[in-house]
PDB file of N, CA, C and O in Angstrom:
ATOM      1  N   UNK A   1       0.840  -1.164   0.000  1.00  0.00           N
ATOM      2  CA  UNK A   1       0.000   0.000   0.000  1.00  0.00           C
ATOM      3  C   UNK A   1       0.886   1.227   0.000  1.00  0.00           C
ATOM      4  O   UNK A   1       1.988   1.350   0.534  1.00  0.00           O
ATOM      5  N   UNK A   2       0.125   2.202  -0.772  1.00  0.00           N
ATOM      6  CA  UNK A   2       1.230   3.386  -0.848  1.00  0.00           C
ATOM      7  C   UNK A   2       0.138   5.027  -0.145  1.00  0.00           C
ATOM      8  O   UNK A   2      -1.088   5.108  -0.219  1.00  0.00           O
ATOM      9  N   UNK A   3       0.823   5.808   0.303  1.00  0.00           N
ATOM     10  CA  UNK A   3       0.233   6.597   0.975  1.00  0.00           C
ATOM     11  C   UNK A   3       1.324   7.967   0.203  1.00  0.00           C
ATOM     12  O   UNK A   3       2.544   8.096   0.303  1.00  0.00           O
ATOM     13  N   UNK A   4       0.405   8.761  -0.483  1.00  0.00           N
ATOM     14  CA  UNK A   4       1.320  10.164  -1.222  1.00  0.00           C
ATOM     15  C   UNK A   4       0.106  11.456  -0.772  1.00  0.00           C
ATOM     16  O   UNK A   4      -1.077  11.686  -1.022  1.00  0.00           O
ATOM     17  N   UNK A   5       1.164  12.058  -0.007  1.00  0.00           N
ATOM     18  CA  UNK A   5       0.787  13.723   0.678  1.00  0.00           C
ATOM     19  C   UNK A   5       1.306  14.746  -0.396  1.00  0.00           C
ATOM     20  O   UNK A   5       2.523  14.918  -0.474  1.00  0.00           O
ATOM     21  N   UNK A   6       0.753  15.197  -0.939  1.00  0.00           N
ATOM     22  CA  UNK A   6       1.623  16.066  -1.713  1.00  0.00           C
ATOM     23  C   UNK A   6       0.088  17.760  -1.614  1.00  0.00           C
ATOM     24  O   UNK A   6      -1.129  17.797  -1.432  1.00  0.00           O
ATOM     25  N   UNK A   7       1.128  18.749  -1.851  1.00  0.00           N
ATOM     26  CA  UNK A   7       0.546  20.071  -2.246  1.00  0.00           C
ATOM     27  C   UNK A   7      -0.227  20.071  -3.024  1.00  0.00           C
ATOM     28  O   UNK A   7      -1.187  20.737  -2.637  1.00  0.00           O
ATOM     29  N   UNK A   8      -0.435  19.486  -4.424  1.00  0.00           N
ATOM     30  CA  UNK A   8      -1.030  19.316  -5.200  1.00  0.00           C
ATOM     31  C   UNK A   8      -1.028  18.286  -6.396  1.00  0.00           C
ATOM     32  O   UNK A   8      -0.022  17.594  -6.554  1.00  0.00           O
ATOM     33  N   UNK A   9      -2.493  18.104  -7.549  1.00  0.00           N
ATOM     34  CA  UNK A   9      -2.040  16.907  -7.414  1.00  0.00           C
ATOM     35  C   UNK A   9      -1.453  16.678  -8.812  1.00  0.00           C
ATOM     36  O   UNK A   9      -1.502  15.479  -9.085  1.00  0.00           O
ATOM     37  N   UNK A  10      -0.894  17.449  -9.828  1.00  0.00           N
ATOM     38  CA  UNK A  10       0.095  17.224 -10.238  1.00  0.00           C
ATOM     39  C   UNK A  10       1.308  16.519  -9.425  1.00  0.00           C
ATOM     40  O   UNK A  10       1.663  15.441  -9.903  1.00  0.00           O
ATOM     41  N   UNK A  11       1.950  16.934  -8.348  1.00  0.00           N
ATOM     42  CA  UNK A  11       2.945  16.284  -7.668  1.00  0.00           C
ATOM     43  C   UNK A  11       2.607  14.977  -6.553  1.00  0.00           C
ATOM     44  O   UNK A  11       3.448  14.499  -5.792  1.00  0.00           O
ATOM     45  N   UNK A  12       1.108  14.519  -6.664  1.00  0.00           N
ATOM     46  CA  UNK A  12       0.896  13.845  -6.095  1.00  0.00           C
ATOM     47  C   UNK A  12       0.828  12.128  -7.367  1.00  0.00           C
ATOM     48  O   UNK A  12       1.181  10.953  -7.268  1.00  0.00           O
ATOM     49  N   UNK A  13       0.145  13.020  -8.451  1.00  0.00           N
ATOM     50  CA  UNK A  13       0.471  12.083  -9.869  1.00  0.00           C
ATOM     51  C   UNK A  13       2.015  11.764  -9.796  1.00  0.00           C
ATOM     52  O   UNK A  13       2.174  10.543  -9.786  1.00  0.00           O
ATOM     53  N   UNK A  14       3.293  12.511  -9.737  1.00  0.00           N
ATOM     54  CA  UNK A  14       4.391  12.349  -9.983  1.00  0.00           C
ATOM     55  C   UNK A  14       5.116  11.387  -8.791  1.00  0.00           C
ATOM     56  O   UNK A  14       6.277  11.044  -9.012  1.00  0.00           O
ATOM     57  N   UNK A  15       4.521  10.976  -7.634  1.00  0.00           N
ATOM     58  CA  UNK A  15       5.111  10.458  -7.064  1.00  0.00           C
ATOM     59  C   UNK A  15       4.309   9.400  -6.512  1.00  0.00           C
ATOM     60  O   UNK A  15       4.687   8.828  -5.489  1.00  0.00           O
ATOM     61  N   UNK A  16       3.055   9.031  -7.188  1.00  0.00           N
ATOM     62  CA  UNK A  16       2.407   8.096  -7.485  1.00  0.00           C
ATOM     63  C   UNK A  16       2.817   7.198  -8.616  1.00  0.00           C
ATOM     64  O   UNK A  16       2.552   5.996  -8.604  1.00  0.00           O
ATOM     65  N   UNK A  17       3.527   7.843  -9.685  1.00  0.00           N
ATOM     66  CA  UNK A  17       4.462   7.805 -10.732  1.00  0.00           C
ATOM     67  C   UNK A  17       5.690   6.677 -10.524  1.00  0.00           C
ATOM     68  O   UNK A  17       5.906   5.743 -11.297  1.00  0.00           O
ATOM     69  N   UNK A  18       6.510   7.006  -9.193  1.00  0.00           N
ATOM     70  CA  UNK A  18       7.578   6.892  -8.525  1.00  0.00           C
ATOM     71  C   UNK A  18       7.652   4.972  -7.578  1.00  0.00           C
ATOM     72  O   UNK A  18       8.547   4.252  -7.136  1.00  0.00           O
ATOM     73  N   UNK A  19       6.234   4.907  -7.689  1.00  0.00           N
ATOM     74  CA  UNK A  19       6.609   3.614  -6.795  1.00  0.00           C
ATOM     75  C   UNK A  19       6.423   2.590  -7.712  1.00  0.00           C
ATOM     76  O   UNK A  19       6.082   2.432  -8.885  1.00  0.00           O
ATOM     77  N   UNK A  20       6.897   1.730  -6.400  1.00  0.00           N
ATOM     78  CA  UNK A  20       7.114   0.483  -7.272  1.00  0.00           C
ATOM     79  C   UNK A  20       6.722  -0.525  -6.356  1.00  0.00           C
ATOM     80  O   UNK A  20       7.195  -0.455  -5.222  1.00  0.00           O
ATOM     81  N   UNK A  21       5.911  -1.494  -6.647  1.00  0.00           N
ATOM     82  CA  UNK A  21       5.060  -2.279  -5.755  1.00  0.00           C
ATOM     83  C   UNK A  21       5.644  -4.260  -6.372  1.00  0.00           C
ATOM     84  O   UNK A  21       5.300  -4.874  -7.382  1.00  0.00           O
ATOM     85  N   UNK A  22       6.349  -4.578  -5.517  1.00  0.00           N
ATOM     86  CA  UNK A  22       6.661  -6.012  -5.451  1.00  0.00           C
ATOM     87  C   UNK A  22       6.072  -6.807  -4.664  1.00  0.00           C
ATOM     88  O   UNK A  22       6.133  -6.737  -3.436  1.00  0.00           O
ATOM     89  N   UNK A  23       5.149  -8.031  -5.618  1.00  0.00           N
ATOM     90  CA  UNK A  23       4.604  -8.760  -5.058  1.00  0.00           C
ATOM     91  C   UNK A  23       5.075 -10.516  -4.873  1.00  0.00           C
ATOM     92  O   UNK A  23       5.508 -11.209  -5.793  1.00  0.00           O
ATOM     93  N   UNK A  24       4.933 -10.810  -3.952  1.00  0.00           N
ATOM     94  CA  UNK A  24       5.588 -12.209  -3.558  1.00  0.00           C
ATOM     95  C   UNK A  24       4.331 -13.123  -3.616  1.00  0.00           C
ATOM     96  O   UNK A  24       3.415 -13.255  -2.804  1.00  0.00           O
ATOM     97  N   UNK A  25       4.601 -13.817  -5.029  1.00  0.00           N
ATOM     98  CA  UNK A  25       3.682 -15.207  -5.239  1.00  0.00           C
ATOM     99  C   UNK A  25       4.279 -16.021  -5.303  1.00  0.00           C
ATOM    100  O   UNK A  25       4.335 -16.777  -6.273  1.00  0.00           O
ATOM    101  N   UNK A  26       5.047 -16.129  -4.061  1.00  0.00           N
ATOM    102  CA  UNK A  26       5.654 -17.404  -3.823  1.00  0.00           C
ATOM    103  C   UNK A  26       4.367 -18.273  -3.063  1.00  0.00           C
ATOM    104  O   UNK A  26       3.600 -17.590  -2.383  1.00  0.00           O
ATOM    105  N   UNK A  27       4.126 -19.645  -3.149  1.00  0.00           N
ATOM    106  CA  UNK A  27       3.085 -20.521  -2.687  1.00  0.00           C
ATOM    107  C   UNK A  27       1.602 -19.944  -2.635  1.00  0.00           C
ATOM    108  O   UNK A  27       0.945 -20.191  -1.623  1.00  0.00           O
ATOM    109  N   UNK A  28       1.006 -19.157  -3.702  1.00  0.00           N
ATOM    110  CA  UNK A  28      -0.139 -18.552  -4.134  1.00  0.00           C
ATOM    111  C   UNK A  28      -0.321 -19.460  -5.307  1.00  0.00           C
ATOM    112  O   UNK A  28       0.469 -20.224  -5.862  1.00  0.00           O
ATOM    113  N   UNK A  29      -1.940 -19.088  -5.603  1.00  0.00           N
ATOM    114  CA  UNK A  29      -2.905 -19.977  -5.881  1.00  0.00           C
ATOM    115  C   UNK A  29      -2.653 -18.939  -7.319  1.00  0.00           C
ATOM    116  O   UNK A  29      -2.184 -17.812  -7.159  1.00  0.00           O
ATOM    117  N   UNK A  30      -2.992 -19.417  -8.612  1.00  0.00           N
ATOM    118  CA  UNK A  30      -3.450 -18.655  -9.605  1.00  0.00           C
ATOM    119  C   UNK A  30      -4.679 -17.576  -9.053  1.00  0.00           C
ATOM    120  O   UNK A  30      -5.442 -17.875  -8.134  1.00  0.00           O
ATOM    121  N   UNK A  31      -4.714 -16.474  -9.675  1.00  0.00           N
ATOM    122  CA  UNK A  31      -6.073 -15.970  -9.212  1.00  0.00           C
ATOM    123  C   UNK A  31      -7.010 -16.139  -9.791  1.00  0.00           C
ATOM    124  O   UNK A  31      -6.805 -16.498 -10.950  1.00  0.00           O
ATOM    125  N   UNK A  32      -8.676 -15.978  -9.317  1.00  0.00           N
ATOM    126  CA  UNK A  32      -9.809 -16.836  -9.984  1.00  0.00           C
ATOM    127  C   UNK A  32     -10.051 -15.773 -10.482  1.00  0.00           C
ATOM    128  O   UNK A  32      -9.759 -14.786  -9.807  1.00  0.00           O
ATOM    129  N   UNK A  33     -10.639 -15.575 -11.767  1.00  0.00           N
ATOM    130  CA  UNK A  33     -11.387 -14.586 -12.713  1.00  0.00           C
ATOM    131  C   UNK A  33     -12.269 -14.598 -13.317  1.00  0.00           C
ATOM    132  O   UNK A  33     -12.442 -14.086 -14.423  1.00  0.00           O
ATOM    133  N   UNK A  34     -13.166 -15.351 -12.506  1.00  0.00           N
ATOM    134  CA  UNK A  34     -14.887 -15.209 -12.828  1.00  0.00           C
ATOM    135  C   UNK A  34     -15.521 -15.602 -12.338  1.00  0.00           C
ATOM    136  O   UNK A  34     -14.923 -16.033 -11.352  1.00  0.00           O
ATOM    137  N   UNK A  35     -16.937 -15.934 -12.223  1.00  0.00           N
ATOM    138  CA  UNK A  35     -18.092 -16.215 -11.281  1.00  0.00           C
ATOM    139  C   UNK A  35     -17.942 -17.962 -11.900  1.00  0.00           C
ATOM    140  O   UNK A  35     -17.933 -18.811 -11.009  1.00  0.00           O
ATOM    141  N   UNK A  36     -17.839 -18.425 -13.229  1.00  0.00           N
ATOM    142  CA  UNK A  36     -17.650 -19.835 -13.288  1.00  0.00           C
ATOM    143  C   UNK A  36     -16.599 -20.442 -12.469  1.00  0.00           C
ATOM    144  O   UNK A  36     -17.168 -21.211 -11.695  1.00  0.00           O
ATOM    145  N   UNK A  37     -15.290 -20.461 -12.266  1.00  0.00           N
ATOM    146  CA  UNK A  37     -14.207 -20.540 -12.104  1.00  0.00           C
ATOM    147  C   UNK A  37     -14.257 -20.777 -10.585  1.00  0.00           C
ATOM    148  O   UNK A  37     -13.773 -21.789 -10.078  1.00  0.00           O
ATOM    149  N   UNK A  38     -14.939 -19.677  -9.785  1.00  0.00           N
ATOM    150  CA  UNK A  38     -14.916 -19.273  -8.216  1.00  0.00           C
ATOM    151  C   UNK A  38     -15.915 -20.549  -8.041  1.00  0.00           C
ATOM    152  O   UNK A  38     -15.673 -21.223  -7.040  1.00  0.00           O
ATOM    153  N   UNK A  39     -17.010 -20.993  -8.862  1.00  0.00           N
ATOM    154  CA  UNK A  39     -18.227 -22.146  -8.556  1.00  0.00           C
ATOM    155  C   UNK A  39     -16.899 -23.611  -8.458  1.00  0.00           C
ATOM    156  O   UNK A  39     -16.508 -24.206  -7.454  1.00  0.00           O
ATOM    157  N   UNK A  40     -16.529 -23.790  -9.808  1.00  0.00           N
ATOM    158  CA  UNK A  40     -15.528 -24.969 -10.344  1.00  0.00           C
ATOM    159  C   UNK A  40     -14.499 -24.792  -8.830  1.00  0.00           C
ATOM    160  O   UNK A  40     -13.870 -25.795  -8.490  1.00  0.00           O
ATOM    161  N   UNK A  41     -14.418 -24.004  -8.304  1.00  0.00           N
ATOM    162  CA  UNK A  41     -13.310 -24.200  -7.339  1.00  0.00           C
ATOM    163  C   UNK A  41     -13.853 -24.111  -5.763  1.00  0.00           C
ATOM    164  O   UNK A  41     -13.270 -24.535  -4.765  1.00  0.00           O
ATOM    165  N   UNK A  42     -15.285 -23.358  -5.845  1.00  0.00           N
ATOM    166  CA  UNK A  42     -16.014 -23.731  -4.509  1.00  0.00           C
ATOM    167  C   UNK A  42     -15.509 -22.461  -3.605  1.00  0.00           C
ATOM    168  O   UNK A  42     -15.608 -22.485  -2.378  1.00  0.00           O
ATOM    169  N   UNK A  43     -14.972 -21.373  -4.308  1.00  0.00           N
ATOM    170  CA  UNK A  43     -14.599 -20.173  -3.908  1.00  0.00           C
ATOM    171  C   UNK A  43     -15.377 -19.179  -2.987  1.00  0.00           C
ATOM    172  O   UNK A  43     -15.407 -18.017  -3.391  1.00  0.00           O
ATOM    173  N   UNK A  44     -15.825 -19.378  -2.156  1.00  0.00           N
ATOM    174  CA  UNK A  44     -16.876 -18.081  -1.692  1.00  0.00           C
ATOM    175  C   UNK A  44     -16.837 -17.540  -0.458  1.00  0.00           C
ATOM    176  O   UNK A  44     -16.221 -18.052   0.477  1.00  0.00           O
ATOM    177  N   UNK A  45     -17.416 -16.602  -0.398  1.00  0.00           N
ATOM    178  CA  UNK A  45     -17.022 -15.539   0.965  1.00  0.00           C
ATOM    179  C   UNK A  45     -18.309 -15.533   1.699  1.00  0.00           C
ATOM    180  O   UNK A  45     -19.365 -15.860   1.158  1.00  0.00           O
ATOM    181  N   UNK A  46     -18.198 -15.092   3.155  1.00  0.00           N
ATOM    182  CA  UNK A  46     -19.916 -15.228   3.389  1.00  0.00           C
ATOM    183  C   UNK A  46     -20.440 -13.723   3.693  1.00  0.00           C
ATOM    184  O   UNK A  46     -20.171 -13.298   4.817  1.00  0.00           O
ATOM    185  N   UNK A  47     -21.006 -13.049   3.003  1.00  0.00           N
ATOM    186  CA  UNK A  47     -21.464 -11.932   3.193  1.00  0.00           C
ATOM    187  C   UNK A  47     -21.846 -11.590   4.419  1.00  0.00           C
ATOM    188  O   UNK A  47     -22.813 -12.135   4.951  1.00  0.00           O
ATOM    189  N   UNK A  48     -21.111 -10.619   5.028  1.00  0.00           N
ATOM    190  CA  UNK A  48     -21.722 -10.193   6.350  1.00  0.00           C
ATOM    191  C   UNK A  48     -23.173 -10.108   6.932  1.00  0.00           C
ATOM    192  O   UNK A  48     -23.869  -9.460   6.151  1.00  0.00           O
ATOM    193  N   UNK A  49     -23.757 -10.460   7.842  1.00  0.00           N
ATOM    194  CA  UNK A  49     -25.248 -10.130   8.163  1.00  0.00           C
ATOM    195  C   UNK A  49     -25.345  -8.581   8.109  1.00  0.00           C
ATOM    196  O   UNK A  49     -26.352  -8.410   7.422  1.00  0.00           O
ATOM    197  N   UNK A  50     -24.876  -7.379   8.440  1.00  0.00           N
ATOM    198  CA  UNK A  50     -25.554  -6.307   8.271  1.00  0.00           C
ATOM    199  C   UNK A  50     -25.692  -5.639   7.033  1.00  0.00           C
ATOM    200  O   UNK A  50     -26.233  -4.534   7.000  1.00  0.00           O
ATOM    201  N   UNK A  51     -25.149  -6.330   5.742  1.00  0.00           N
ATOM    202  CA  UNK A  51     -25.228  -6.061   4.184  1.00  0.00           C
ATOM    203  C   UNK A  51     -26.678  -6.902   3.963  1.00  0.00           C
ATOM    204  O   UNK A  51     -27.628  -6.432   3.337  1.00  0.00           O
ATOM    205  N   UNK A  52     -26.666  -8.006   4.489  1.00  0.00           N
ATOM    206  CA  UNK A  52     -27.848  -8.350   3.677  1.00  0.00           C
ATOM    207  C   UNK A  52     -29.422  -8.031   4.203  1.00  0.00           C
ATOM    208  O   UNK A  52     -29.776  -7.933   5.378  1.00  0.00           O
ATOM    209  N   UNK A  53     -30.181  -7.911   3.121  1.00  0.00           N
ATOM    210  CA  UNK A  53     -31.462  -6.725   3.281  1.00  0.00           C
ATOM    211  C   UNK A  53     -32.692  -8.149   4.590  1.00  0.00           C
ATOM    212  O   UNK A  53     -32.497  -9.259   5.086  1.00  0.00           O
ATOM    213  N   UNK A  54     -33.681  -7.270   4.576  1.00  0.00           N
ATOM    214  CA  UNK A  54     -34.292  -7.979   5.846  1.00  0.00           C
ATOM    215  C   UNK A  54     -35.387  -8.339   4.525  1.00  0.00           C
ATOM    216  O   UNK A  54     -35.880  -7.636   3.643  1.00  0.00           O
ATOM    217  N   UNK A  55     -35.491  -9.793   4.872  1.00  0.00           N
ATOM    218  CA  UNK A  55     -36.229 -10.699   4.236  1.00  0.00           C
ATOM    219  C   UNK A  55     -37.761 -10.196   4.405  1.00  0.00           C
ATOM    220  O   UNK A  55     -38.072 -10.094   5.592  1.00  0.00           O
ATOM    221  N   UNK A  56     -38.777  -9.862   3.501  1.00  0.00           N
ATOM    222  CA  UNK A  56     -39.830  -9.284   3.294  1.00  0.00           C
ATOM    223  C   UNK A  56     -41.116 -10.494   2.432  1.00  0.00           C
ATOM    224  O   UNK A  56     -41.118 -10.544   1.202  1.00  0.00           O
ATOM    225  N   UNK A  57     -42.041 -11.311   3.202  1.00  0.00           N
ATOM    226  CA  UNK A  57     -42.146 -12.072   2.616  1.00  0.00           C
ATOM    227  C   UNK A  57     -41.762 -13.750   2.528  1.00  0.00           C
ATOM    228  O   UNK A  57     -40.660 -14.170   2.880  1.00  0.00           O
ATOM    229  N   UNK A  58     -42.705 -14.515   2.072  1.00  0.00           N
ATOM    230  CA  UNK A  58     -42.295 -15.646   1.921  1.00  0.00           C
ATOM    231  C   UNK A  58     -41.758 -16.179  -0.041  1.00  0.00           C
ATOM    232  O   UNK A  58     -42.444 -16.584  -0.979  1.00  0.00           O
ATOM    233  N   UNK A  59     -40.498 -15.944   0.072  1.00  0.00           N
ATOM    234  CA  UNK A  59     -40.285 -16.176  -1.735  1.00  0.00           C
ATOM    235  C   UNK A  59     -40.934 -17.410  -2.478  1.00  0.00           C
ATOM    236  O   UNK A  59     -41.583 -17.249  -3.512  1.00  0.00           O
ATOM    237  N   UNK A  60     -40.704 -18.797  -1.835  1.00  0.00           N
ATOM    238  CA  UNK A  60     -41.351 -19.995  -2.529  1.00  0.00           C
ATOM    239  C   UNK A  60     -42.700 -19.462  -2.952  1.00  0.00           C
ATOM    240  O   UNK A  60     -43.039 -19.310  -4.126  1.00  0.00           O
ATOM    241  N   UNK A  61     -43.804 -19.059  -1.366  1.00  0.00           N
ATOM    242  CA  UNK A  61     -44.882 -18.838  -1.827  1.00  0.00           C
ATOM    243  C   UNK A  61     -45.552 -18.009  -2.785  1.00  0.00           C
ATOM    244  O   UNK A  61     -46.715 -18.108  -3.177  1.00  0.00           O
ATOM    245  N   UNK A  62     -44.381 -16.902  -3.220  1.00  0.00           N
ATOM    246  CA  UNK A  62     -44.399 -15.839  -4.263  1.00  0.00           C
ATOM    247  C   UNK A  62     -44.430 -16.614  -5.215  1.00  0.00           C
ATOM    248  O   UNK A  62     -45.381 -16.814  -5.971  1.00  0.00           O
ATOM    249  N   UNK A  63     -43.512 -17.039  -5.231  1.00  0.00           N
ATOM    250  CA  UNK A  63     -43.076 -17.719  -6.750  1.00  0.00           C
ATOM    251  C   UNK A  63     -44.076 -18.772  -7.417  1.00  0.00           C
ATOM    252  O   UNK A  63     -44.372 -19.084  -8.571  1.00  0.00           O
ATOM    253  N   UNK A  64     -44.475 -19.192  -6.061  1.00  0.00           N
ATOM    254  CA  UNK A  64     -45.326 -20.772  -6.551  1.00  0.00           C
ATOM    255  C   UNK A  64     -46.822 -19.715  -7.033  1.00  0.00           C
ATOM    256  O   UNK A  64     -47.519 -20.276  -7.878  1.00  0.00           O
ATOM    257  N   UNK A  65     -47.351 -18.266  -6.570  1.00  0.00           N
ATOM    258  CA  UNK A  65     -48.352 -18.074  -7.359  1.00  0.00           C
ATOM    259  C   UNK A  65     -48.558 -17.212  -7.926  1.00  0.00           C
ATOM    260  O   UNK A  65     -49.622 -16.621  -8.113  1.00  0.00           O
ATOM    261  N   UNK A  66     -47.336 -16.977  -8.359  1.00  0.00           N
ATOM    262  CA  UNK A  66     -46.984 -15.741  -9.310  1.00  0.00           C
ATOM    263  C   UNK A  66     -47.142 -16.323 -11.092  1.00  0.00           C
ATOM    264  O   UNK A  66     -46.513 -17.287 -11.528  1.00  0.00           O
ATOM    265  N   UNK A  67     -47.948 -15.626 -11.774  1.00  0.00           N
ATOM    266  CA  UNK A  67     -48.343 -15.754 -13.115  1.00  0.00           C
ATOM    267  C   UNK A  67     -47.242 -15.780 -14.315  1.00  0.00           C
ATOM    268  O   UNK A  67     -47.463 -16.212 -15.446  1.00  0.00           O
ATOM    269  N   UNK A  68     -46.291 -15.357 -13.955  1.00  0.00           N
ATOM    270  CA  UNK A  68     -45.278 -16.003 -14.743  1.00  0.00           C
ATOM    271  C   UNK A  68     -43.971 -16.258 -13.926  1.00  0.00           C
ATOM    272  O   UNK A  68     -43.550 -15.832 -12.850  1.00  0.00           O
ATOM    273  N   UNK A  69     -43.615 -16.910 -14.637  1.00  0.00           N
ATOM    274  CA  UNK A  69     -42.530 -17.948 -13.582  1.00  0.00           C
ATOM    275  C   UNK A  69     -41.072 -18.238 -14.733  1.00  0.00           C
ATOM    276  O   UNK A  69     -41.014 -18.525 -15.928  1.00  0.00           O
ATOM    277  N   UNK A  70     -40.302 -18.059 -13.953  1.00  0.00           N
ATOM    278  CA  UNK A  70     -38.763 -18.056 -14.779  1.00  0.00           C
ATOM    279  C   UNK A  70     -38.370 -19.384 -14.459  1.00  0.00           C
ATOM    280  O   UNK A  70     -38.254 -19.807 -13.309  1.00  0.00           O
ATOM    281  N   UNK A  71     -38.134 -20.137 -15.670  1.00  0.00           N
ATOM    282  CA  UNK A  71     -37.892 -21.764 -15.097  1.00  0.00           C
ATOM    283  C   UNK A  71     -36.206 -21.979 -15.317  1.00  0.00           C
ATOM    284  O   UNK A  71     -35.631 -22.905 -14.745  1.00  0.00           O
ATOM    285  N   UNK A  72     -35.624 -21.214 -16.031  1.00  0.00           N
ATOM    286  CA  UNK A  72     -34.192 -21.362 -16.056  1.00  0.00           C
ATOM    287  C   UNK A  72     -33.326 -20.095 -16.521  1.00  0.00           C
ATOM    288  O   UNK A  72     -33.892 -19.357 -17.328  1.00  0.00           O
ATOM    289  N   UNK A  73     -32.352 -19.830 -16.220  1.00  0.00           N
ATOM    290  CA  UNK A  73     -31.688 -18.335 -16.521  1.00  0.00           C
ATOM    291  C   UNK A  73     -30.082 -18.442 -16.211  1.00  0.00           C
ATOM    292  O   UNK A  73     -29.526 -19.025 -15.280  1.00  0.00           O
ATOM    293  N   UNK A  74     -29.591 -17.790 -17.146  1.00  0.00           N
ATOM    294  CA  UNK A  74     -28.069 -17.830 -17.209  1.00  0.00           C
ATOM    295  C   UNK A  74     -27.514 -15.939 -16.918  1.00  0.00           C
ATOM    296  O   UNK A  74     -28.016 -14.919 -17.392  1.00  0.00           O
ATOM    297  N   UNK A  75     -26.690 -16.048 -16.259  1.00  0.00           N
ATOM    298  CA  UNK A  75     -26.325 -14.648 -16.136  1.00  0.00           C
ATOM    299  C   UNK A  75     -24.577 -14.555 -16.599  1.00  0.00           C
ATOM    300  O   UNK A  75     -23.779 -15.243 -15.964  1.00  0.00           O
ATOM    301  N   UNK A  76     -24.199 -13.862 -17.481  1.00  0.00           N
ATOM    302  CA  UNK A  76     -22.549 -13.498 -17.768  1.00  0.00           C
ATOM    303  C   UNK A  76     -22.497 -12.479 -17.445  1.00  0.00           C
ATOM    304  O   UNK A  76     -23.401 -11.656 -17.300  1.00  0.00           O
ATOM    305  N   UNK A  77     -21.224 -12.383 -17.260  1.00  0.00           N
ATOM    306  CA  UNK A  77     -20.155 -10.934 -16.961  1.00  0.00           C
ATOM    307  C   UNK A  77     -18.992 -11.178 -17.894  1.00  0.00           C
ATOM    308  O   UNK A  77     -18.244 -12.155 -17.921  1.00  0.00           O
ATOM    309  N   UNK A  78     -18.988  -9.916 -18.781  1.00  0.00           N
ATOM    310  CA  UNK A  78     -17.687  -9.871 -19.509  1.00  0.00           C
ATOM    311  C   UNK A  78     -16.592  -9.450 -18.394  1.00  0.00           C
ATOM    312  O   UNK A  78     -16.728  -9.051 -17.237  1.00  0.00           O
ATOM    313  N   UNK A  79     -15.334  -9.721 -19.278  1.00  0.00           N
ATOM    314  CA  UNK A  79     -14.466  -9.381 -17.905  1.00  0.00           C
ATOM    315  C   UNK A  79     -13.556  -8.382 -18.294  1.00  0.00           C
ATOM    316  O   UNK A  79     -12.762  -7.917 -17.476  1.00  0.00           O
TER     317      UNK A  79
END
C-alpha cells in the first residue's frame, strides 16, 4: 500500500508515478477470474449479516403463485 501527501495533485500524480510495488507469489494460488471458475473451485465468501437486506415475505410462496414464472436463466459478466 502506498500513501502520497503532496501540495497538489500534479505532484501527487508524480510520485504516485515513482513507486514500485513487489509482489511475492511465492506458494499462491493462480487468481480466480470469474463467477464460473470461483463455482468450479467452490470459492466463496460469506457476506456479512448487516449487508444483507431484511427478508420481506415468503419467496417460494411468491413464486409458486406468481403468473409467470422463470424456469431457467443464465447470467454473464464480460471481464
Amino acid at each position: 500500500m502506498q500513501w502520497t501527501v503532496a501540495d497538489i495533485q500534479k505532484h501527487a500524480d508524480m510520485a504516485a508515478d515513482l513507486a514500485v510495488v513487489d509482489y511475492n507469489m511465492e506458494n499462491k494460488e493462480p487468481p480466480i477470474l470469474s463467477v464460473e471458475e470461483a463455482i468450479r473451485k467452490s470459492s466463496f465468501f460469506e457476506v456479512p449479516s448487516f449487508i444483507q437486506p431484511k427478508q420481506v415475505g415468503d419467496f417460494s410462496e411468491g413464486m409458486g403463485e406468481a403468473d409467470h414464472k422463470i424456469l431457467s436463466a443464465e447470467a454473464c459478466r464480460g471481464s
